[in-house]
KELUM-910001 format. One line per 4 residues: number of its first residue (from 1); their letters; for each residue x, y, z of C-alpha. Coordinates in steps of 0.02 Angstrom, whole numbers, padded with zeros to 5 digits, always signed. Layout:
N
NUM> A> X/Y/Z; ...
This chain:
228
1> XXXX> -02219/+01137/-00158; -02106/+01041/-00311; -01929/+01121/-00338; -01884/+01127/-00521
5> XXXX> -01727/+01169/-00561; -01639/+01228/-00736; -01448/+01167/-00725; -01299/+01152/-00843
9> XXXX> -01147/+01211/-00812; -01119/+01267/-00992; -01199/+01434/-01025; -01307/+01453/-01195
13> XXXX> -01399/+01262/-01174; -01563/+01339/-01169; -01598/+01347/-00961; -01677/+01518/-00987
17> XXXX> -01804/+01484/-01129; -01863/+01320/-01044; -01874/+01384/-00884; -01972/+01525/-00941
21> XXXX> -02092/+01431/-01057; -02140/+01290/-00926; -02162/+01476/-00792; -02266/+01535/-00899
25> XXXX> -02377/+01396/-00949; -02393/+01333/-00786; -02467/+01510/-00729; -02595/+01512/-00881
29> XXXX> -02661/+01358/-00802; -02673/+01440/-00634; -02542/+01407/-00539; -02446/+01543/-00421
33> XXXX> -02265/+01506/-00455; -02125/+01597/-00395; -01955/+01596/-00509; -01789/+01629/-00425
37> XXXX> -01676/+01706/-00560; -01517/+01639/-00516; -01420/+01670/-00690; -01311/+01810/-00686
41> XXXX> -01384/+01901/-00845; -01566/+01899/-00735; -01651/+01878/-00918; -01810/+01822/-00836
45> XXXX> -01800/+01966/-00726; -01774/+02078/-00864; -01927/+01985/-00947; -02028/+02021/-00798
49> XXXX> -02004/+02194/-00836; -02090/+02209/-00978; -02287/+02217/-01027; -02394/+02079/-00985
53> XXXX> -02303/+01966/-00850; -02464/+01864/-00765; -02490/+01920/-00595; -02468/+01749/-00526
57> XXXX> -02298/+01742/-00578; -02159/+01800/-00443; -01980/+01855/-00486; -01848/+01832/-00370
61> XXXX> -01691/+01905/-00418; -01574/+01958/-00264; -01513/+01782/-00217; -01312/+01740/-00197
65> XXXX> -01230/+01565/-00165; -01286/+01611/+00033; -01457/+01648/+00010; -01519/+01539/-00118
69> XXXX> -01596/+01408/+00010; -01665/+01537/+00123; -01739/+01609/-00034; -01812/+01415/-00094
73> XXXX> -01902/+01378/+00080; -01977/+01571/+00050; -02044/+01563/-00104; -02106/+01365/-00078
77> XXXX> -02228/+01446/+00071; -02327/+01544/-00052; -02299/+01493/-00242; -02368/+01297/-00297
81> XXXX> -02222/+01302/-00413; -02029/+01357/-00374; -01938/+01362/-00542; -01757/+01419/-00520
85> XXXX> -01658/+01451/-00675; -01478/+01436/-00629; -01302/+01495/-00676; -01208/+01415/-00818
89> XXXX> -01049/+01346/-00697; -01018/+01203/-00583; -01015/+01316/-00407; -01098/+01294/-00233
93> XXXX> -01266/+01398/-00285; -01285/+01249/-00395; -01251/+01115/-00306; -01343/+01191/-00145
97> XXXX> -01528/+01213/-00266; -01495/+01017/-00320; -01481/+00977/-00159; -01654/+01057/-00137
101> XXXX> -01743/+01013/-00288; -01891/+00887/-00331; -01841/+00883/-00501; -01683/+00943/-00609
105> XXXX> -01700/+00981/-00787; -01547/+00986/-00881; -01565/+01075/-01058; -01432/+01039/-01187
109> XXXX> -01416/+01054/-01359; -01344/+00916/-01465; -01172/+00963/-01462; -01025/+00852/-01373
113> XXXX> -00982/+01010/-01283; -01171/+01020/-01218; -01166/+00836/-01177; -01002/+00879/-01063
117> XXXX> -01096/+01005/-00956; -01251/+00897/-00926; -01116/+00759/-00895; -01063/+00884/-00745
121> XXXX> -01255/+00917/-00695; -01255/+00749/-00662; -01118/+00708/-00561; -01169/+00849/-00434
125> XXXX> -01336/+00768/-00441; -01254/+00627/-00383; -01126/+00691/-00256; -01295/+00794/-00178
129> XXXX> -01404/+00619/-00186; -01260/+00529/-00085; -01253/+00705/+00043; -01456/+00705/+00060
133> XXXX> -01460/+00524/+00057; -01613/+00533/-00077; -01659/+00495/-00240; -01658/+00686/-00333
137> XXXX> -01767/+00658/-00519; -01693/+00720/-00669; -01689/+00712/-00833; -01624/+00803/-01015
141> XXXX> -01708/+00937/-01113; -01666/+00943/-01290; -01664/+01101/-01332; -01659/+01216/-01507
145> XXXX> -01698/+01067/-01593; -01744/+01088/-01765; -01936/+01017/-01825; -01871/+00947/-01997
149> XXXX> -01719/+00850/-01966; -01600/+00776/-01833; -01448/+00821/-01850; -01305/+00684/-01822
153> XXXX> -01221/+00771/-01685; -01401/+00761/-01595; -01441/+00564/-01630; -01239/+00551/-01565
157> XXXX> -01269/+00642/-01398; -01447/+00562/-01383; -01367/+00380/-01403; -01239/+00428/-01292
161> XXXX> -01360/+00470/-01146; -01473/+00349/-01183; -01304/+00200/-01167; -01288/+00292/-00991
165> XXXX> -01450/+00271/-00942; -01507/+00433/-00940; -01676/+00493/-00948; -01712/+00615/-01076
169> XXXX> -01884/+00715/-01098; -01981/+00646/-01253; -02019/+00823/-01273; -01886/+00926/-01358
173> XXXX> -01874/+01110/-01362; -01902/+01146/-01543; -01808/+01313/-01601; -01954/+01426/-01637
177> XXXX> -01965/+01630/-01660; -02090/+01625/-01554; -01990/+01579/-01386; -01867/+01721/-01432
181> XXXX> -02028/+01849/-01471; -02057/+01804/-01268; -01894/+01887/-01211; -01899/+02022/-01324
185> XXXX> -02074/+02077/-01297; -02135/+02019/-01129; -02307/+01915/-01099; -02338/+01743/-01141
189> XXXX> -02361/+01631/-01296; -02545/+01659/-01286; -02507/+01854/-01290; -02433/+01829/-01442
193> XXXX> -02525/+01860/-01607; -02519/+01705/-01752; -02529/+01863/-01905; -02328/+01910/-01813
197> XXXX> -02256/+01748/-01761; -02219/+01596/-01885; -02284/+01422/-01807; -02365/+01493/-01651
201> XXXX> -02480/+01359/-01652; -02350/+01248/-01637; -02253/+01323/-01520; -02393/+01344/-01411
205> XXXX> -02427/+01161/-01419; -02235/+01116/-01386; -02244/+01219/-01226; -02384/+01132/-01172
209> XXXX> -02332/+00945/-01220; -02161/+00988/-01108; -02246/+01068/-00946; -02361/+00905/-00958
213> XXXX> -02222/+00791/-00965; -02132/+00918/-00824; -02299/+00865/-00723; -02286/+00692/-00736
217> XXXX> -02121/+00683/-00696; -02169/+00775/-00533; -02273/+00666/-00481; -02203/+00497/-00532
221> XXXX> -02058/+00570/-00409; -02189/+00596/-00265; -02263/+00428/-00281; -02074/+00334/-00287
225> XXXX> -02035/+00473/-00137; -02189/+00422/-00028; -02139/+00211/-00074; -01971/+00221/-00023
């Protein structure tokens, strides 16, 4: 079952909120997925806690730099989905879930000191693609993006990927009260009621444009995977 891991070295890019949106939406359409909470301040977990987590959504929360594979190949035998949202440094946990990953999403927001930690993502990406000898997809998140403007620093850190050659999601993470409503009050955007939560339609719809482009990704990987 696909990997997807949630990586950047800087904490605060938005690995929490993506992870959790493209968890949930992925379960309203079915799916059993599992979600390894690998992020010290276990915010998913603590999500999990409250009302109205779907049943088909499993949190794992015990795992350390040691057991994070172990805990991969166990939640890949029963969940069609492994999301793992990982810890904002550069350490061995990281590098280990890369290493096992079918895709890694790397949310930033469009600061230079954003850009620097998906500029680390990447070179562990690398260093595991030479150790696996395999091709490991990945690709930017924009996150907290605003819907009315883009800001300079953004079109900067966008051009600046973009001259590396780096793939970044067409679908950006648009800042929205309704993706902090989700961590606050438990449940999923479809829990949520339009009368409380500016935009919800919106958000709803961003969700679902960036767990369809997640998909694609997926399996554009598994089609290059089973050429090569």
């Amino acid at each position: 079952m696909p990997v997807i891991a949630f990586a950047n070295p800087k904490g605060g890019a938005g690995k929490t909120t993506s992870a959790l949106l493209l968890a949930t939406e992925l379960a309203n359409k079915g799916a059993a997925v599992t979600v390894i909470d690998a992020d010290p301040e276990r915010w998913i977990s603590q999500w999990g806690k409250l009302p109205g987590k779907p049943d088909n959504i499993t949190i794992v929360s015990d795992v350390a730099e040691d057991t994070v594979v172990d805990a991969i190949e166990a939640a890949e035998q029963g969940s069609q989905f492994v999301i793992v949202d990982l810890e904002g440094t550069a350490s061995m946990m990281v590098s280990n879930t890369i290493g096992m990953a079918d895709l890694v999403v790397i949310p930033l927001q469009g600061s230079s000191m954003d850009a620097k930690g998906g500029a680390k993502t990447i070179r562990l990406i690398r260093n595991q693609e030479k150790m696996t000898r395999r091709k490991i997809a990945h690709a930017v998140l924009l996150t907290r993006t605003s819907a009315a403007l883009t800001s300079r620093a953004l079109r900067n850190v966008c051009e600046q990927l973009q001259a590396g050659g780096i793939e970044i999601f067409a679908t950006p993470i648009v800042e929205r009260a309704a993706y902090r409503d989700l961590l606050d009050y438990g449940g999923t955007l479809s829990d949520l009621k339009a009368a409380q939560v500016s935009n919800l339609d919106k958000a709803i719809e961003n969700a679902r444009e960036f767990t369809g482009e997640v998909i694609a990704k997926l399996k554009a990987a598994s089609a290059a995977k089973r050429a090569a």
